[in-house]
C-alpha positions in Angstrom: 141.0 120.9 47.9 144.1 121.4 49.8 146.3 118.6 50.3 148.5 118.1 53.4 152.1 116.7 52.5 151.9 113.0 53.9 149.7 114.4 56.9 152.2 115.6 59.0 151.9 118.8 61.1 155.4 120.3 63.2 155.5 122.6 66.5 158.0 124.9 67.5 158.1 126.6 71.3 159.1 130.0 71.7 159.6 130.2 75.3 160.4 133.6 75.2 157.9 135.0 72.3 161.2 136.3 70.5 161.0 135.0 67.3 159.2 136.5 64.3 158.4 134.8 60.8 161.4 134.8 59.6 163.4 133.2 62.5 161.0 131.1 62.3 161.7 130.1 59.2 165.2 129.9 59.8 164.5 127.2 62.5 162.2 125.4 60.5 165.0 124.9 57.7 167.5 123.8 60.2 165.1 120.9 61.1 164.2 122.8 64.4 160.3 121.7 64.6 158.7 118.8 65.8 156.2 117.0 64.5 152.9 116.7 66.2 149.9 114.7 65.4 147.0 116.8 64.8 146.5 119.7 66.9 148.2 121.8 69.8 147.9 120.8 73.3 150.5 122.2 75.2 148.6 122.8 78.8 149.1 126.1 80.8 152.0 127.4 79.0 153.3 131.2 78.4 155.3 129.9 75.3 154.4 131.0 72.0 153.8 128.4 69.3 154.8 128.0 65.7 153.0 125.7 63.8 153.4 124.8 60.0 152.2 122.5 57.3 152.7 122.3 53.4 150.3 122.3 51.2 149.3 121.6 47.1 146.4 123.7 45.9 145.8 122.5 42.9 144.7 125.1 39.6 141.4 123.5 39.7 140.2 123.9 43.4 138.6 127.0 44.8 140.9 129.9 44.9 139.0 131.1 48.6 139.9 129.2 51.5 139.3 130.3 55.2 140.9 129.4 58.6 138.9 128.5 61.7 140.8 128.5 64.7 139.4 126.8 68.1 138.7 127.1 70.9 137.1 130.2 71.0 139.3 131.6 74.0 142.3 132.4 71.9 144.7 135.6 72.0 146.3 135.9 69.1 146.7 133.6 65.6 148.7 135.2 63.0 148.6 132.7 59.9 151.1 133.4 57.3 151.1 131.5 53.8 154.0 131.9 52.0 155.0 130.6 48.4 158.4 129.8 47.5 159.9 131.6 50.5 157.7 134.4 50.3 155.2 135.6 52.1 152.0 135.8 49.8 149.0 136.5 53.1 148.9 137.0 56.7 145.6 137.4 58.2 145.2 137.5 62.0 142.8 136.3 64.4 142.1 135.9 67.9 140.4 138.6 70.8 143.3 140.6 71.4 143.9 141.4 67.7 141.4 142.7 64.8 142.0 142.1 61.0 139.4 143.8 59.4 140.6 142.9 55.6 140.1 139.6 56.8 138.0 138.8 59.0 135.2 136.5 58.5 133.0 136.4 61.8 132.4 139.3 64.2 133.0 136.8 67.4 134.5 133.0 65.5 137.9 133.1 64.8 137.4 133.0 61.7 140.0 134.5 58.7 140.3 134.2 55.0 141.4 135.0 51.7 142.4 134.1 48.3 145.6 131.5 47.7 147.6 131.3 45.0 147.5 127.8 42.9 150.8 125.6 43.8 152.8 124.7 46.7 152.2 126.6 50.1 153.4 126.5 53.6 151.2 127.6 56.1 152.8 128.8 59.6 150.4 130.0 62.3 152.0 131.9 65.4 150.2 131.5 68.8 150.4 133.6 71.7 147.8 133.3 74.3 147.5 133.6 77.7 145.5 131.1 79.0 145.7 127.3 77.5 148.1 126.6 74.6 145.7 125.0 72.8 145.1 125.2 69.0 143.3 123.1 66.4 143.1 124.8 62.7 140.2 123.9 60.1 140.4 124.8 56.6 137.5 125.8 54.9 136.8 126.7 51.3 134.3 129.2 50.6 131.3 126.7 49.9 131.7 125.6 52.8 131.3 128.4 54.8 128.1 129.1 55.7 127.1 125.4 56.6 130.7 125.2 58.8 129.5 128.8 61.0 125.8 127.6 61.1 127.0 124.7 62.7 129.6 126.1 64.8 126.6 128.9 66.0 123.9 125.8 66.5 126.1 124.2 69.0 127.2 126.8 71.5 123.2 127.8 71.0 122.4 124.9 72.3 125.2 124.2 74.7 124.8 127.8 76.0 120.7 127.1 76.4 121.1 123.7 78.3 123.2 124.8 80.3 120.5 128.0 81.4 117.6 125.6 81.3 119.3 123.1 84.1 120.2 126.0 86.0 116.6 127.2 85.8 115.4 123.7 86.8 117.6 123.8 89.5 116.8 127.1 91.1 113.0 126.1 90.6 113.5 122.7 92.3 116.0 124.5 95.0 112.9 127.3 95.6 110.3 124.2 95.8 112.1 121.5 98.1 113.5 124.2 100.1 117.1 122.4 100.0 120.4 124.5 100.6 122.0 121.9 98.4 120.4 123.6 95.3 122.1 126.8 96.5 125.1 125.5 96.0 124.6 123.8 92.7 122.7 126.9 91.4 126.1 128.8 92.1 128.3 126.5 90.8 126.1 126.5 87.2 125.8 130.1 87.2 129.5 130.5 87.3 129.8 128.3 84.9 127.3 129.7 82.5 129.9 133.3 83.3 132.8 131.0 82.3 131.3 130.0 78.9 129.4 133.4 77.7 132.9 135.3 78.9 135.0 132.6 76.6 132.5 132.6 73.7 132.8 136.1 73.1 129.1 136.6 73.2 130.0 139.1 76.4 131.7 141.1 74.0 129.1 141.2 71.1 126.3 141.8 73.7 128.4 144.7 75.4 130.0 146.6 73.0 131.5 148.7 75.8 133.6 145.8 77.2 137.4 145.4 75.2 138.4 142.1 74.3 141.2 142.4 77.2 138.7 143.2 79.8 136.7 140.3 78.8 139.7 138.1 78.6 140.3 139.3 82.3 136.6 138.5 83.5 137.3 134.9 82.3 140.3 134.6 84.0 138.5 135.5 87.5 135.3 133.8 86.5 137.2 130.5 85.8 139.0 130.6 89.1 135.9 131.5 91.3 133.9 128.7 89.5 136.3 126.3 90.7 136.0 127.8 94.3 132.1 127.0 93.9 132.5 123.8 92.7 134.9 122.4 95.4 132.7 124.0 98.2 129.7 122.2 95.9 131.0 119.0 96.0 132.2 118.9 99.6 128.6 120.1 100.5 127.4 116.8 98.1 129.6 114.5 99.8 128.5 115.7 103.7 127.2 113.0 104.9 130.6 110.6 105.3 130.6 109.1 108.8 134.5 107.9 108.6 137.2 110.0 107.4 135.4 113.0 107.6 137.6 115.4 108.8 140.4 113.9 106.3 138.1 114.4 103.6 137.5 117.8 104.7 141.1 118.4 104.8 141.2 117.1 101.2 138.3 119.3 100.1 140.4 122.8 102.3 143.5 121.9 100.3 142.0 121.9 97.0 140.2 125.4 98.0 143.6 126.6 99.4 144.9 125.8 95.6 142.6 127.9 93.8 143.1 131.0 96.6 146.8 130.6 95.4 145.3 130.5 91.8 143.3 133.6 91.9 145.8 135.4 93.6 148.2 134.6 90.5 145.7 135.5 88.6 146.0 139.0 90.4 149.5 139.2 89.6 149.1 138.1 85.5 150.3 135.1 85.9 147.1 132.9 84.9 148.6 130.2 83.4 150.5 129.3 86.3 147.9 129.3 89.1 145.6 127.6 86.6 148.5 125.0 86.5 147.9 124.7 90.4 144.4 124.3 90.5 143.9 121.4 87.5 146.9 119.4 89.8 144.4 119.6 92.7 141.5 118.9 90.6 143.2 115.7 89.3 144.2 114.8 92.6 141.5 115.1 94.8 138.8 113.1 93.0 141.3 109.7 93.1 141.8 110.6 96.8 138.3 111.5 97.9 137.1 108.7 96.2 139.3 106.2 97.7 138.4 107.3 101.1 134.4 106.8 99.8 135.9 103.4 98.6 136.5 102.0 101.7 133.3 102.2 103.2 131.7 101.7 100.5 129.1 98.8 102.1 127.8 101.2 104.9 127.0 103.3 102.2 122.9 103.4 101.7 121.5 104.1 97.7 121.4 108.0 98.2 124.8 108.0 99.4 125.8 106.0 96.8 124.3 108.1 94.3 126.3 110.9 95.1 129.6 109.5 95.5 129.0 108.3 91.7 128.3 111.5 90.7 131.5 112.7 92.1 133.3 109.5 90.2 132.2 110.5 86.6 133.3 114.3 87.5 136.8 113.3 89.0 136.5 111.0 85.6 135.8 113.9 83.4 138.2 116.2 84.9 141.4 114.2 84.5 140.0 113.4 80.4 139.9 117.3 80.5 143.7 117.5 82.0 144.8 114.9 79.7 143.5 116.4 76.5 144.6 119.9 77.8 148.1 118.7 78.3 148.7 116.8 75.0 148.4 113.1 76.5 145.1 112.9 74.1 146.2 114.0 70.9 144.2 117.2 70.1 142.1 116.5 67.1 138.2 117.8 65.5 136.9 114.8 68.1 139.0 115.7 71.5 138.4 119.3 71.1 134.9 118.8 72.1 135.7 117.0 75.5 135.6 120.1 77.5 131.9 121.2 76.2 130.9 117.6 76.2 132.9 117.4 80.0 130.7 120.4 80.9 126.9 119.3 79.9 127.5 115.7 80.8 128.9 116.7 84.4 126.0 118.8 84.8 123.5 116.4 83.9 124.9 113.7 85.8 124.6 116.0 88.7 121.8 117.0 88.5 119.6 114.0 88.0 122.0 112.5 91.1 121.0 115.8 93.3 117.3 115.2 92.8 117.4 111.4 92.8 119.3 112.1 96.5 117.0 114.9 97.2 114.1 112.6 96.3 115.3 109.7 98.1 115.7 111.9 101.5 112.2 112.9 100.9 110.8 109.6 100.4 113.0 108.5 103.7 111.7 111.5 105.6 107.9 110.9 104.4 108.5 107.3 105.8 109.5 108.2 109.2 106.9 111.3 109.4 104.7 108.1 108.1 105.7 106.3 111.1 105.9 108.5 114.0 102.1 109.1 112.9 101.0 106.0 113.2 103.5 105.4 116.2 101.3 108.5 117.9 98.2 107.3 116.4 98.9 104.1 118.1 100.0 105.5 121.5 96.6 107.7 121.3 94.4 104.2 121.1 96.6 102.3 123.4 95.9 106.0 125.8 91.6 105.7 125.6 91.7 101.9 125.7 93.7 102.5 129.1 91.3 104.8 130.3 88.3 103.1 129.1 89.3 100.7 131.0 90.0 102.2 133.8 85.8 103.6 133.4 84.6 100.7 132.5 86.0 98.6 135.7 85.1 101.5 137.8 81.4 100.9 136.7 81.8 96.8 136.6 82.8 97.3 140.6 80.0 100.0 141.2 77.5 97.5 139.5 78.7 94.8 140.9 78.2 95.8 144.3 74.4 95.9 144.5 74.0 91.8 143.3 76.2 91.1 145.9 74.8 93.0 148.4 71.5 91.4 147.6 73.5 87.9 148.2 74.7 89.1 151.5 71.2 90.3 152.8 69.3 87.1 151.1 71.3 85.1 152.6 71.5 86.5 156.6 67.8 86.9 156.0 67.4 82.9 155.5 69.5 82.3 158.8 67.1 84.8 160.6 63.7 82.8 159.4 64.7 79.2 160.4 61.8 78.3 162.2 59.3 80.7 161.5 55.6 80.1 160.2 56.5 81.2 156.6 59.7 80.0 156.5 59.6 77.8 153.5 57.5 81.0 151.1 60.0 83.5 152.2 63.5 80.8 151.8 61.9 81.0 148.2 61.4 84.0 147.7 65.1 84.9 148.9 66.5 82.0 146.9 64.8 83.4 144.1 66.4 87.1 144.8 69.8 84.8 145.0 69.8 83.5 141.7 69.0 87.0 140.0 71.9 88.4 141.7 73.8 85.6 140.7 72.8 85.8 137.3 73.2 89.5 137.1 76.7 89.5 138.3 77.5 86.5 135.2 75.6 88.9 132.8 78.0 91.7 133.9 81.5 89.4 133.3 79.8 87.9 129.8 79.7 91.6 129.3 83.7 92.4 130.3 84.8 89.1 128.7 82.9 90.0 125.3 84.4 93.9 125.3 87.6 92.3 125.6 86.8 90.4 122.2 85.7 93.9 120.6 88.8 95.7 121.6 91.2 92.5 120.3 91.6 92.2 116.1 89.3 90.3 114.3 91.1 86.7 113.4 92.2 86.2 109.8 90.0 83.6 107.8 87.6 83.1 110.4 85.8 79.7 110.5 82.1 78.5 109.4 79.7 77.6 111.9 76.8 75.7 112.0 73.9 75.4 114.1 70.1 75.4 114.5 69.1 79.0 115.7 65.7 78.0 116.9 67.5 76.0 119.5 69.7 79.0 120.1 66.9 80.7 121.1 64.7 78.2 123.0 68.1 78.2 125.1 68.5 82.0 125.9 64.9 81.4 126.5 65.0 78.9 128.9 68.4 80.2 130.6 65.5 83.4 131.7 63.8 83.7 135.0 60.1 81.9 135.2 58.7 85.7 134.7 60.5 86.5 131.5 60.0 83.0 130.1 56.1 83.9 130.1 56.5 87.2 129.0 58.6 85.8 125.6 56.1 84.5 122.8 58.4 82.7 120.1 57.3 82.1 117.0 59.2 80.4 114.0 58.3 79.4 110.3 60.1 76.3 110.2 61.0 74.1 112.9 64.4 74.1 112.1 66.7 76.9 111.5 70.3 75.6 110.8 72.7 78.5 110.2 76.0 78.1 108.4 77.7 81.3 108.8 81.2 83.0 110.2 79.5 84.1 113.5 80.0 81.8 116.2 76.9 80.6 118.1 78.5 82.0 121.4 78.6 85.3 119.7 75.0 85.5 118.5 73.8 84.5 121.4 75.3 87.4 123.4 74.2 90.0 120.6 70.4 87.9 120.6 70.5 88.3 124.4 71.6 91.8 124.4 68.2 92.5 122.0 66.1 90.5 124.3 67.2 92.1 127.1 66.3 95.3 126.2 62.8 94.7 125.1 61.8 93.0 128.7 64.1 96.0 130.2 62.0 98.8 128.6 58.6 97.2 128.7 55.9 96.6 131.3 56.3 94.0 133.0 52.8 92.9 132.1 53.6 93.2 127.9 54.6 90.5 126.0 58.0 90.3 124.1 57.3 88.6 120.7 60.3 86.8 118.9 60.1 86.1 115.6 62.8 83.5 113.3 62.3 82.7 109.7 64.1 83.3 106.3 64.2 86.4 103.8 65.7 85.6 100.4 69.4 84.4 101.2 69.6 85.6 104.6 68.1 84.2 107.7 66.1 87.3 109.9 65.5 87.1 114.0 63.0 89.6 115.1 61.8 90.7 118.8 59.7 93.4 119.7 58.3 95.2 122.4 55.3 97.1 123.1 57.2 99.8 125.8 57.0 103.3 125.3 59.5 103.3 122.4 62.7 105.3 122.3 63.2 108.8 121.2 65.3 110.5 117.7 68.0 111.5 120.0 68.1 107.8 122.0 68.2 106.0 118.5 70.6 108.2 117.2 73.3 107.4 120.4 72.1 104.4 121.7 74.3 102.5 119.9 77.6 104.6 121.8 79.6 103.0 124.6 78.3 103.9 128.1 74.9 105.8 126.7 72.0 105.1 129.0 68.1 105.4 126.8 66.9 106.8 130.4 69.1 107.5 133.2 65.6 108.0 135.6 64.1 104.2 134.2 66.1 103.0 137.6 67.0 99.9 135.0 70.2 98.4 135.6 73.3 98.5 132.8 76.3 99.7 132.1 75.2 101.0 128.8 77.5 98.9 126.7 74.7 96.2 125.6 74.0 97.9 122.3 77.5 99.1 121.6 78.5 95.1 122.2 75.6 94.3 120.0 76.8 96.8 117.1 80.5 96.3 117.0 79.7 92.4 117.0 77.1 93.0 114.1 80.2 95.3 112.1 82.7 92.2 112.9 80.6 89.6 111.5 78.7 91.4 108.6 75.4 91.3 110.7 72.4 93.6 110.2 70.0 95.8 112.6 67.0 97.1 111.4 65.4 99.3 114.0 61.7 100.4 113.8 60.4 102.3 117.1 57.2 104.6 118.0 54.4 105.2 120.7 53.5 101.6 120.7 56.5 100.0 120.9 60.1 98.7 119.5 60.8 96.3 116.3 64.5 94.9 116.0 65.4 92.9 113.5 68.6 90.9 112.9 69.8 90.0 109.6 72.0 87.0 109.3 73.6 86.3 106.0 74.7 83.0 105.1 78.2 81.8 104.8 79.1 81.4 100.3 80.0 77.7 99.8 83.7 77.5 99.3 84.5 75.9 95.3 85.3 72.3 95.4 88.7 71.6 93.7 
């Protein structure tokens, strides 16, 4: 165990590098250095550093101690331990300087020796080009192995998650097709450059490469990484309506600050332009986000998203600064801020890039969604024009033979006034009058019920009842005298009361349809046989004819809008009976059965009844 006198560590700049360990020491007597808390944080400083501590080993701790020195981006740390005045080890660290006597770790900065029992002072001398930043762990040789395990488990698996949500990214970037990913992929992949270059496992994989060169490729890598991640971020927050082009000129200053930066880089003077491009990374986050800020409601939940994102980096970034630059005290805890900045940024941003990705894809499936079913509607709304248009060209076409049979009937009865016959020909016309008359309401019961089939079914529809005998005695009697003895009716019970969700109207046009097609397609000389009684739960109403029957390729379209059984039967028709009768049987849970051959046609319609609704 070493023991630190009362905790207390003291700095001393070197603005110049001039001093060496014994003007050093000099100071240090003369009450030059100042104390510090815990650790070095000086920001991007060309200063060298002297740091020193004293120290008790007692006889009875272990004689071994080593020196860890962190981050892992450091120059040079010469740490001197001296006894009574004089210097009893030096051992030196850092990528610019080998001590193979010493040396513990091929790529930690990690030193050691043996100590002499008693009183020490320790002074470390830092020179570095980068960030002045320094924390110091002393570690006896017990410890050792557990301390580099540790140290090697965590950039293993800082380093790996890192790759895997770049790898996730370029796979979601290759799948969604989204330049967004392109972007972010760059950013982490110089990022991942950044970390392997400052780790030193650049080095230990590529023998070839110095420890300068390396220390160069950081410098460059750092400053293009923060080119990619202000052209990331600006491409993340593309989608602000107001203060756009002020928010671009935010985003073109920031860029123009790390140009300067790398060309200081250039020029050796890294710590300077690195100086310039944390000030704009500190200040643009406050000011982009208070741009965001105030328009904050028209914002929608992807939008949102992103600007949050950008919140916690701008958030992180200015910890980063202030840990950098000494305003968090450097300690074992705050040195991890910038690893821990790192993987939580890019975790944040990535689950916010494909929560925004998603989003946009959900938004875009809606309106694809919608602009289907827009065209899908425009396409019905297109036919049920143009059926239309067909189906009043036919109505007019059919229309015009009943009425010419009411204009010739009825200038035929002015012609016979007064003639022998007069009275058996005025019937006979009369007779012709009321069949055109008939004909022409059979034809607008036909339009007015295709209007009902084209028009949604109602919500809850309402139970009916009636007596379906008496249905059918009236379509019966509504028939001329010839079909009315053609019809043989024939019913098991006399009354047939109906409770169901078809209305009577409605089964009367699909019974009359039926009907009409078996005295239609029959001799005029058969009868037509209809048949009402009950079948388990369900009430059946059968006619049948004993015509020629219909044919596989009739049965299998007869049930189409505008199909005619036999366009040479001279019948008249439209050839929307059967389609009425089929889409009315669909609507109202109806069913045909259809049995046909040589000697003639069965139809049978089943009508369920309506399920008693639960008294409360």
């Amino acid at each position: 165990m070493l023991t630190l006198d009362a905790g207390q560590l003291l700095v001393l700049e070197d603005p110049r590098g001039e001093l060496d360990l014994a003007s050093a020491m000099g100071v240090y007597a003369a009450g030059g250095f100042t104390p510090i808390d815990a650790g070095l944080s000086a920001g991007y400083s060309q200063s060298t550093y002297w740091i020193t501590a004293r120290f008790l080993r007692p006889a009875i701790s272990d004689r071994f101690w080593a020196v860890l020195a962190r981050p892992s981006y450091l120059d040079k740390v010469d740490v001197y331990w001296l006894q009574e005045g004089r210097r009893v080890a030096h051992w030196a660290a850092g990528d610019m300087q080998t001590d193979v006597l010493h040396d513990l770790h091929p790529r930690l900065h990690l030193v050691g020796g043996e100590l002499p029992a008693g009183e020490l002072q320790l002074m470390v001398r830092l020179q570095t080009t980068s960030t002045s930043i320094l924390l110091l762990q002393l570690i006896p040789r017990s410890l050792l192995p557990s301390v580099v395990d540790r140290q090697i488990l965590s950039e293993g698996i800082f380093i790996g998650l890192l790759i895997v949500i770049l790898l996730v990214n370029l796979l979601n970037g290759v799948w969604l097709r989204k330049s967004i990913f392109i972007y972010f992929v760059s950013y982490e992949a110089g990022l991942i450059c950044v970390v392997l270059l400052a780790t030193g496992l650049i080095d230990s994989w590529f023998p070839a490469v110095d420890s300068a060169t390396a220390n160069r490729w950081m410098q460059y890598a750092l400053v293009v990484n923060g080119f990619l991640a202000f052209v990331f971020f600006y491409r993340l927050l593309n989608f602000v309506a107001h203060f756009r082009r002020l928010i671009a000129i935010l985003f073109l200053c920031g860029i123009g600050l790390v140009v300067v930066a790398f060309v200081m880089v250039l020029q050796d003077r890294f710590t300077q332009g690195m100086a310039y491009a944390t000030a704009g990374l500190i200040a643009l986050p406050p000011l982009v986000i208070l741009l965001l800020g105030l328009q904050w409601r028209s914002l929608d939940t992807e939008q949102t998203a992103r600007v949050l994102g950008f919140l916690v980096f701008g958030v992180l970034v200015v910890a980063n600064a202030l840990y950098v630059y000494g305003i968090i005290p450097m300690s074992r805890f705050s040195i991890l801020i910038a690893p821990l900045l790192i993987l939580s940024c890019q975790l944040i941003l990535h689950f916010v890039l494909m929560f925004s990705v998603r989003k946009s894809e959900r938004v875009l499936d809606k309106a694809r969604l919608e602009a289907r079913q827009a065209e899908h509607q425009i396409n019905i709304e297109r036919q049920t024009r143009k059926m239309h248009e067909t189906f009043m060209a036919m109505f007019s076409h059919e229309v015009r033979t009943p009425l010419a049979i009411i204009d010739s009937a009825a200038q035929t009865i002015l012609r016979i006034e007064g003639k022998p016959d007069a009275g058996a020909q005025r019937e006979r016309r009369v007779q012709r009058l009321r069949e055109a008359v008939r004909r022409i309401g059979e034809l607008l019961q036909i339009s007015i019920m295709r209007s009902r089939i084209d028009a949604p079914k109602a919500q809850g529809d309402a139970i009916h009842e009636y007596d379906l005998l008496a249905l059918t005695e009236t379509l019966i009697a509504n028939g001329s005298s010839t079909e009315q003895a053609r019809i043989q009716l024939t019913s098991y019970q006399p009354l047939v009361m109906l409770r169901v969700s078809v209305p009577g109207e409605i089964l009367a046009v699909v019974l009359r349809n039926l009907l009409d097609n078996a005295l239609k397609y029959s001799a005029v000389a058969d009868p037509v046989e209809i048949s009402i009684g009950w079948q388990s739960d369900r009430v059946f109403w059968e006619v049948r004819d004993y015509g020629p029957g219909v044919s596989d390729h009739v049965k299998m379209h007869m049930y189409e809008r505008y199909f005619r059984g036999d366009e040479s039967a001279q019948v008249p028709g439209l050839g929307l009976g059967l389609y009425i009768v089929n889409e009315l049987v669909w609507r109202y849970s109806l069913e045909l059965e259809v049995d046909t051959g040589p000697t003639g046609t069965r139809i049978v319609c089943f009508i369920p009844m309506a399920e008693e609704e639960p008294r409360g």
